[in-house]
C-alpha positions in Angstrom: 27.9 5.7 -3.1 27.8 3.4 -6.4 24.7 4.7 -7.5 24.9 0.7 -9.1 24.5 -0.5 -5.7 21.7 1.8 -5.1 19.5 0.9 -7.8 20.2 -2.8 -7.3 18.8 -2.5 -3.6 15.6 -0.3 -4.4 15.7 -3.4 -6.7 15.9 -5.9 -4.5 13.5 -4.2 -1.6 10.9 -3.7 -4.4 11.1 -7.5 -5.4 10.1 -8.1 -2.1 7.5 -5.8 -1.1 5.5 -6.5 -3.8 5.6 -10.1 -3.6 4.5 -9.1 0.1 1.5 -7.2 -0.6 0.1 -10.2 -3.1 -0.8 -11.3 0.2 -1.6 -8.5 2.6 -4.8 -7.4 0.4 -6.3 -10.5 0.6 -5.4 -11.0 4.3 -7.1 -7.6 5.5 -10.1 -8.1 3.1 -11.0 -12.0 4.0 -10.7 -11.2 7.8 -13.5 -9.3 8.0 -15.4 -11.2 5.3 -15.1 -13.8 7.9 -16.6 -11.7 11.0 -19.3 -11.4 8.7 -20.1 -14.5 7.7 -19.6 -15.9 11.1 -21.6 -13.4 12.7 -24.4 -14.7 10.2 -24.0 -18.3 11.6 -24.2 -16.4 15.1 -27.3 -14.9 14.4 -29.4 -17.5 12.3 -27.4 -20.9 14.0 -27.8 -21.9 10.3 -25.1 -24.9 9.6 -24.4 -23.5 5.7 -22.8 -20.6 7.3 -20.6 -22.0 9.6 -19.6 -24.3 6.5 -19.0 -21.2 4.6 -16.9 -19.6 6.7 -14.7 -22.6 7.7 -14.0 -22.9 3.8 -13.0 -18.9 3.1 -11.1 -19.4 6.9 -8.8 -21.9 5.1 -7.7 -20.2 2.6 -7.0 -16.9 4.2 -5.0 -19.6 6.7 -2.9 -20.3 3.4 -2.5 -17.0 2.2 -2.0 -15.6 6.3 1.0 -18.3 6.4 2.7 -16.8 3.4 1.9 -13.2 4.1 4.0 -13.8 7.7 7.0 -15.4 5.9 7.2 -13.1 3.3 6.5 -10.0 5.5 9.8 -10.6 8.2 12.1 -10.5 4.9 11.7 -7.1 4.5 12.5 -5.7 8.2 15.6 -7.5 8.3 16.3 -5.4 4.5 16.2 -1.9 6.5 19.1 -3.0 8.5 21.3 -5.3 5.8 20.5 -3.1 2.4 19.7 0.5 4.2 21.6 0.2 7.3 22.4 4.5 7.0 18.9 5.0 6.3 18.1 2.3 9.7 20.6 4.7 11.5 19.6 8.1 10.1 15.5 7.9 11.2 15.5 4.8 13.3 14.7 6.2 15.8 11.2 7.4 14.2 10.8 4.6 11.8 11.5 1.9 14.4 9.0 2.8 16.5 6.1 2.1 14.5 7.4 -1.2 13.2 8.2 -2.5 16.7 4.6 -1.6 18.0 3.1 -3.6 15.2 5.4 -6.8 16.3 4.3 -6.2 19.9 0.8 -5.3 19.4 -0.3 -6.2 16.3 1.5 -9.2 15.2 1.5 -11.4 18.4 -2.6 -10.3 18.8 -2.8 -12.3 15.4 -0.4 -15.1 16.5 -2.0 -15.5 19.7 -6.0 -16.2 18.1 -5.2 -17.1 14.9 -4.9 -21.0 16.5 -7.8 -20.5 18.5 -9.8 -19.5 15.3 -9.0 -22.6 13.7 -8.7 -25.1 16.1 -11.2 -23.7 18.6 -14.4 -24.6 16.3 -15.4 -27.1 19.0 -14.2 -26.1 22.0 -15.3 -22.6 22.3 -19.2 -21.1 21.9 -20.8 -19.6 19.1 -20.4 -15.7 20.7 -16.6 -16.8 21.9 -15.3 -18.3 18.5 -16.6 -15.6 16.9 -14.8 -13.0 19.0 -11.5 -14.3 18.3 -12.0 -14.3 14.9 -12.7 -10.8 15.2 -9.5 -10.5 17.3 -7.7 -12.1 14.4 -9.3 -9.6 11.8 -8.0 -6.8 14.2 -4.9 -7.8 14.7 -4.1 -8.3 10.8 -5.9 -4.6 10.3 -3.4 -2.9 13.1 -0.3 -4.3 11.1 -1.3 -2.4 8.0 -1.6 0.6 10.4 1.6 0.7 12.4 3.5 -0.5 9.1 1.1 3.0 7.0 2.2 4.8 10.0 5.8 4.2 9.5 5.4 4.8 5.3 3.7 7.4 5.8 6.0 9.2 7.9 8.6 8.8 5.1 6.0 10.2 2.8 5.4 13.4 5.2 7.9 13.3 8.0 6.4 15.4 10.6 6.8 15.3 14.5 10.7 14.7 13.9 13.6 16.9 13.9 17.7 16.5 13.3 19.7 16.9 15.8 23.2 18.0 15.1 24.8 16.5 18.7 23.7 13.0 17.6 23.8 13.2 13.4 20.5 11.4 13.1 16.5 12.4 13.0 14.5 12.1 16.8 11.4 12.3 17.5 9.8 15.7 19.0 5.9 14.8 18.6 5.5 10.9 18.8 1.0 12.3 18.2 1.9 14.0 15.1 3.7 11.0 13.7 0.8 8.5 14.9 -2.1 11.2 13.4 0.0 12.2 10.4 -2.7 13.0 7.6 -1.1 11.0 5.1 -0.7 8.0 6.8 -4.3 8.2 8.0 -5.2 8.4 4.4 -3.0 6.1 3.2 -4.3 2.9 5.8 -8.1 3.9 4.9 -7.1 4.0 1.2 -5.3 0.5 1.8 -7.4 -1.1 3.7 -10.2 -0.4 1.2 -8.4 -1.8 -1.7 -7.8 -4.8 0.2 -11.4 -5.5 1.5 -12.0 -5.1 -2.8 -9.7 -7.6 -3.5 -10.8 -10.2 -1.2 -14.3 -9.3 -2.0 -13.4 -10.0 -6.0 -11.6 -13.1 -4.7 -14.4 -14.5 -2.9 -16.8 -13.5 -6.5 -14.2 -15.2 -8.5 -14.2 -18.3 -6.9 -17.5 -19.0 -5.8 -18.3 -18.0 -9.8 -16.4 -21.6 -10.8 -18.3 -23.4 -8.7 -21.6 -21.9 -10.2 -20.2 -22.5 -13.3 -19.6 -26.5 -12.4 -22.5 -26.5 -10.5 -21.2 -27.8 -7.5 -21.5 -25.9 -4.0 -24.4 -24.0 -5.2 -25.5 -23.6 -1.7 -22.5 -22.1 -0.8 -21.3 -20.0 -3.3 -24.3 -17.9 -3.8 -24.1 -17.3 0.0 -20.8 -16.1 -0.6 -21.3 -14.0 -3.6 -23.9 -12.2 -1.6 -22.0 -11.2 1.4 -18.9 -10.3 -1.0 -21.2 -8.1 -3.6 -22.5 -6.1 -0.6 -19.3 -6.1 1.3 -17.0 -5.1 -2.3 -19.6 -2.7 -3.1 -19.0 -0.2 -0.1 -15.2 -1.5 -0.4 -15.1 -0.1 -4.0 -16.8 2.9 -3.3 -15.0 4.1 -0.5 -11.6 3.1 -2.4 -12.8 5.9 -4.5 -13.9 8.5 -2.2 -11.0 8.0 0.0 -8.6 8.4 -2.8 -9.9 11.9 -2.7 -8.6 12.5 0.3 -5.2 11.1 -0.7 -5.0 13.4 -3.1 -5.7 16.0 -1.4 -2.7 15.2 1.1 0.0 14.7 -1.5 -0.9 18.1 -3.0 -0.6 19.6 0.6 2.5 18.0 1.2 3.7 16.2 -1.7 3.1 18.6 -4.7 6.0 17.2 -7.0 4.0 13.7 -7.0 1.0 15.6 -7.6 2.1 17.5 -10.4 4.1 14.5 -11.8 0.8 12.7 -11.8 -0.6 15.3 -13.5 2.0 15.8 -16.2 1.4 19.7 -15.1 5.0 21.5 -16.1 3.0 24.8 -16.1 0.8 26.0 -12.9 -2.6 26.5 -14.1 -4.7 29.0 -13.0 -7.1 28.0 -10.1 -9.4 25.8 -10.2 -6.8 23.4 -12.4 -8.5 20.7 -15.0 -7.8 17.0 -14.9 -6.2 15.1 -17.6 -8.4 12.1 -18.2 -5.9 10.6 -21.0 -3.4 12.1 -22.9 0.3 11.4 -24.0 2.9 13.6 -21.7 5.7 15.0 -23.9 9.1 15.9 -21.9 10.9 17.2 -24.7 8.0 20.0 -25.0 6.9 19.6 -21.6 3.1 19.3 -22.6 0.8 16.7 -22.7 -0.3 15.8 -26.5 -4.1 15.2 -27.2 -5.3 15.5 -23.8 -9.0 15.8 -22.6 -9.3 17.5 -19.5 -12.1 18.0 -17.2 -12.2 21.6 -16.1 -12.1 22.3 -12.5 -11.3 18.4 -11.3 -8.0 18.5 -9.9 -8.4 21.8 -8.5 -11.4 20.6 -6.0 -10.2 17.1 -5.7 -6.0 18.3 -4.9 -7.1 21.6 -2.8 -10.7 21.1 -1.9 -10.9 24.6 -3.3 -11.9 26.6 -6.3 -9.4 28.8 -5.2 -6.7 27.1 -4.4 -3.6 26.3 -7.0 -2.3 23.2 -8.0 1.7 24.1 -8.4 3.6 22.9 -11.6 6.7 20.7 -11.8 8.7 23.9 -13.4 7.5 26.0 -10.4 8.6 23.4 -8.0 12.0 22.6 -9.5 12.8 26.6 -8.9 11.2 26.2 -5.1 14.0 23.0 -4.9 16.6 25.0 -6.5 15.9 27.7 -3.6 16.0 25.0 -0.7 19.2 23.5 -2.0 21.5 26.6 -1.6 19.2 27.4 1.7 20.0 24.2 2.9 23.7 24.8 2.0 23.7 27.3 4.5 22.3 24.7 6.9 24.3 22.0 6.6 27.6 24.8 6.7 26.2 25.4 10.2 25.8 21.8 11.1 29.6 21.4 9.9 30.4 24.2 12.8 28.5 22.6 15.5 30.4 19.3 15.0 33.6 21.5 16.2 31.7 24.0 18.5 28.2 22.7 20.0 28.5 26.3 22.0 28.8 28.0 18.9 25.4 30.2 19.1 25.9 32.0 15.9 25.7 28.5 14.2 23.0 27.2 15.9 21.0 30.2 15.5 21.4 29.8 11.7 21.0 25.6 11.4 17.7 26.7 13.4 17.0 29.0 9.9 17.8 26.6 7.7 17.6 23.1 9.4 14.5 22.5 7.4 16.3 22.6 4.1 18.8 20.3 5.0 17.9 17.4 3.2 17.5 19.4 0.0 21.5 20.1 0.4 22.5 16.5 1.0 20.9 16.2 -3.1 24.1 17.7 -4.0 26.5 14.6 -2.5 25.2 12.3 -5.6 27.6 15.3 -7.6 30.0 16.5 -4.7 30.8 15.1 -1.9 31.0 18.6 0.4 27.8 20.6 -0.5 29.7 24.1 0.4 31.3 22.9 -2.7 28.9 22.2 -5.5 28.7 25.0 -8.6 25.6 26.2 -9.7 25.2 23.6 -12.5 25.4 20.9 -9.8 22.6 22.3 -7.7 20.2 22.6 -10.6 21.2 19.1 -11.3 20.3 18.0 -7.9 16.9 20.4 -8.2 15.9 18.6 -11.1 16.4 15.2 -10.0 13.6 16.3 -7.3 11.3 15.4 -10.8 10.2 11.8 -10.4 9.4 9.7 -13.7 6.6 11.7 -15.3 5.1 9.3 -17.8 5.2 6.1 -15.8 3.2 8.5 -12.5 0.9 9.8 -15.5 -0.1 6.4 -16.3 0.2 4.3 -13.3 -2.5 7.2 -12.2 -4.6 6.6 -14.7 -4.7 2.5 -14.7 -5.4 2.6 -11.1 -8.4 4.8 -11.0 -9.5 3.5 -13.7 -10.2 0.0 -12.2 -11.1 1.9 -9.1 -14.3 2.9 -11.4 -14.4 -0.1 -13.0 -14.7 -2.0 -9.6 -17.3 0.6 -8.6 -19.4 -0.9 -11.5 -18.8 -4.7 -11.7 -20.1 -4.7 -7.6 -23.1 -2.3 -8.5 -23.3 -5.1 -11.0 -22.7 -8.1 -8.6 -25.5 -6.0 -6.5 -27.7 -5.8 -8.9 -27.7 -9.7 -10.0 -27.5 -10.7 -6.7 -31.2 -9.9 -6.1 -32.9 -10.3 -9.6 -31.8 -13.2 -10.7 -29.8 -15.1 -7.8 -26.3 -15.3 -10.1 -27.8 -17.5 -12.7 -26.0 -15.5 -15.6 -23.3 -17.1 -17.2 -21.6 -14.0 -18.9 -21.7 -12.1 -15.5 -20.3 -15.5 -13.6 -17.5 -15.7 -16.3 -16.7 -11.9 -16.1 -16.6 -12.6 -12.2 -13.5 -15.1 -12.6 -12.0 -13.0 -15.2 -11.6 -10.0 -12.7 -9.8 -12.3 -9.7 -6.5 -10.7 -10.7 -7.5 -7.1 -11.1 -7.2 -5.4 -8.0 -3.7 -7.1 -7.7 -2.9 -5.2 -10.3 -4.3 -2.1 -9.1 -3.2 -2.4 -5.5 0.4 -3.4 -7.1 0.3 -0.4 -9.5 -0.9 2.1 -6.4 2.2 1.3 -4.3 4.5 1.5 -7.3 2.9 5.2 -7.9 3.5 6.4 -4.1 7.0 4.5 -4.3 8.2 6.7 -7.9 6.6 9.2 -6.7 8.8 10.1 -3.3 11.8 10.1 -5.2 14.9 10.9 -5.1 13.8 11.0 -1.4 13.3 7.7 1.3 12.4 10.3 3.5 10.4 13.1 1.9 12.5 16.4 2.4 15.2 14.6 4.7 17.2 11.7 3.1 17.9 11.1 0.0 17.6 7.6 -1.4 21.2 7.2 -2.5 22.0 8.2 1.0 20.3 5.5 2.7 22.0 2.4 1.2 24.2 0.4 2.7 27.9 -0.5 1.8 27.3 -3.5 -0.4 29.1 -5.0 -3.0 27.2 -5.6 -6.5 27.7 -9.2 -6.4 26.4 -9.6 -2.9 23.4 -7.4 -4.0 22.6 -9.9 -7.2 23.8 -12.9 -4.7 21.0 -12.0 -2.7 18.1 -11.0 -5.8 18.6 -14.4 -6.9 18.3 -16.4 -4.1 15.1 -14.3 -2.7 13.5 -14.9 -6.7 14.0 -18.4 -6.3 12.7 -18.9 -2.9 9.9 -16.6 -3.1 8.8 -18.4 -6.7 8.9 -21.6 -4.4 6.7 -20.3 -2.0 4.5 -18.8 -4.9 4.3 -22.4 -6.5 3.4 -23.5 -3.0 0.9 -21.4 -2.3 -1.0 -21.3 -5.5 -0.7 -25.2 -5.4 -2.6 -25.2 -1.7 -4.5 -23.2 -2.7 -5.9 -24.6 -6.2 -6.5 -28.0 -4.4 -8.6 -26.1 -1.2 -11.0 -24.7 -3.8 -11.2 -28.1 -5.7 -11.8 -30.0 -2.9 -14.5 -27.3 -2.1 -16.4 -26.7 1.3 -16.8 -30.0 2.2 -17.2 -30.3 5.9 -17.1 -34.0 7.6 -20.2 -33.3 9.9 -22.5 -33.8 6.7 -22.7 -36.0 4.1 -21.8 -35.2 0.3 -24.5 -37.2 -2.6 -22.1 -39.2 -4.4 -20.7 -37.2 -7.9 -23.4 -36.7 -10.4 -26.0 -36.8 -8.2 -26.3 -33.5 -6.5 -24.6 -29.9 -7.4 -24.1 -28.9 -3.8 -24.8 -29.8 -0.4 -27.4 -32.5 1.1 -30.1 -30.6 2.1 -29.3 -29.7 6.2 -32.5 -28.9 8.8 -31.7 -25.5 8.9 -31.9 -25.4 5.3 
């Protein structure tokens, strides 16, 4: 395979799942703002709140539009760009994905109208539980779509099977409980309840500063400062369960994150900052926190956090074990009676993957030399600086985020959001937890290679037989339509929060006369 072709398609794939997730965050996070505020209406039969959450209901109706379009790209990719990855685990991967179009996806398509067409035609109690439907349904995709990454991260409750050349699956429970895609949808979700909870800060934060919608936007500031606050902190304290599943199953990412060449002794230190050296293989001027990563990666004060040099020997081990496999496999394809080489694929089947490395250098594994299997070992060493960092820029908004709601909390009930300084500071952080959420699947992305499948397939393995200029044919026409859609939706969305919450039931003071609504009976 034109490792060219390769590149250009992680390319490509990357392109598009990251223009993807601008929308997903805010989708999962401004759902469930939404049962919120509704339910508030519910409860007090206030009008303001069924104003408010008609407003935040349009423009997650906008972004929800846009998430859908963007979202069906990428499926069809797994067959066009990774068609022997789609055959190789399809099987497992599939599985997921079709569960969240038959589950997931047509419970959202199926009450999404109802939500916002159903305002006067269905009760109080009834509109609000298909909103929660809706919310549901948007939350499940994240899950089944998790399930599936995560199975690439840590593919358990699968095996190969040398009569058919491809993974199957042997424990459909293990892949649906699999720790790290549990940890991974929490940790997700989280991030996306903070970013529509920052959104919703941001925006009502203009209108405080214009001083229209006064009414409204405080409303809103106050259900997203309670509702980003528990967001935020449980961003944080699952992340500690996230890293406790890489280091049980992904320690290379761990210890690239870490810049950790060298296992420490246990408990092992963070790094808080420092600047990781590969020509020395040590991280220059760093402050460490002693005992951190220890507790946080094994729960332990026992338990060892493995360096990357100690790894790259473990992969160098499971390459020429997996050698041994794959020579077995090779003798199965002739004989599937041969019992002498099942009984020693069944030895080494789960090194396998660690042998198919060696095709990047030689294309029979029995054949590669000893300087071609370290070569393959060390290529099991994902980017070290860019995981350092990344790392380090996510938590540290993760904190950040942490403090700006404890702030937003705080201001909320002393002095009603009359600061300027913190209302300014709340538009300036809108972008932020793209940038985090952004950075955080970048980091789990880097950090599984050279594998799509963790342990089983290796990336360069996956792609499909493409030409270059088809793959740039394609980059190029996805940019362009995708930067449509982005002026699109940026434009809708712009002239939603300009026009503002007006609702026609009520009247609006002419300009210049009133900040925010006419004062309602319930008010």
């Amino acid at each position: 395979m034109d490792m060219a072709v390769v590149e250009l398609s992680r390319l490509q794939f990357a392109l598009t799942a990251m223009y993807h997730f601008l929308f997903v965050p805010l989708t999962l996070g401004l759902s469930f703002m939404l049962v919120i505020m509704e339910s508030i209406y519910v409860i007090t039969k206030r009008p303001i709140w069924r104003v408010i959450t008609r407003f935040w209901g349009k423009l997650f109706g906008i972004n929800f539009v846009l998430g859908v379009a963007t979202g069906l790209t990428m499926e069809f990719e797994f067959g066009t760009n990774w068609a022997y990855y789609a055959h190789y685990v399809g099987d497992i991967f599939g599985a997921p994905l079709a569960i969240e179009g038959l589950m997931a996806f047509f419970l959202e398509a199926t009450f999404v109208g109802l939500m916002f067409f159903g305002w006067d035609r269905l009760s109080r109690v009834q509109h609000l539980f298909v909103t929660f439907l809706v919310a549901l349904g948007s939350n499940l995709s994240a899950l089944w779509i998790l399930i599936a990454n995560g199975w690439m991260q840590n593919p358990v409750g699968a095996t190969f099977n040398p009569q058919t050349m491809r993974m199957e699956v042997t424990d459909f429970y293990a892949v649906l409980f699999n720790p790290v895609a549990q940890a991974k949808f929490v940790h997700t979700v989280s991030a996306g309840y903070v970013c529509a909870a920052t959104f919703v800060m941001g925006v009502s934060a203009i209108y405080l500063l214009q001083g229209k919608w006064t009414n409204v936007a405080r409303r809103s500031m106050m259900v997203a400062a309670a509702f980003g606050l528990a967001s935020a902190l449980s961003v944080v304290v699952l992340g500690d369960e996230s890293g406790y599943t890489i280091s049980d199953n992904q320690k290379m990412k761990m210890a690239a994150i870490e810049a950790m060449w060298k296992t420490e002794p246990a408990p092992a230190g963070l790094t808080l900052v420092g600047l990781p050296d590969l020509a020395t293989q040590q991280t220059l001027y760093a402050i460490k926190v002693p005992y951190v990563l220890g507790v946080i990666g094994t729960h332990s004060l026992t338990g060892q956090v493995t360096g990357i040099n100690d790894l790259l020997l473990q992969a160098d081990q499971r390459i020429h074990s997996g050698i041994i496999g794959y020579d077995a496999i090779q003798k199965l394809k002739v004989n599937q009676n041969d019992v002498a080489a099942r009984a020693v694929f069944e030895a080494h089947k789960r090194d396998v993957g660690f042998a198919l490395l060696t095709k990047r250098y030689v294309s029979d594994p029995r054949q590669a030399s000893d300087t071609q299997i370290l070569q393959a070992a060390r290529d099991t060493i994902p980017n070290v600086p860019v995981m350092f960092w990344l790392f380090r820029g996510m938590a540290g908004l993760g904190f950040g985020f942490i403090a700006y709601f404890g702030m937003a909390f705080w201001c909320a009930s002393s002095c009603q959001f009359s600061k300027p300084w913190f209302l300014r500071l709340a538009v300036l952080m809108i972008p932020l937890p793209w940038l985090a959420i952004e950075g955080g699947w970048v980091l789990a992305e880097i950090g599984r290679q050279p594998w799509s499948v963790d342990g089983v397939l290796p990336t360069f393995l996956g792609a499909s037989s493409l030409t270059i200029p088809q793959i740039w044919t394609t980059i190029i026409g996805f940019t362009a339509l995708y930067g449509t859609l982005a002026v699109i939706e940026i434009r809708l969305m712009i002239a939603s929060i300009r026009k503002g919450p007006i609702e026609p039931h009520y009247p609006v003071a002419p300009a210049g006369s009133f900040t925010g609504f006419v004062p309602m009976p319930a008010e």
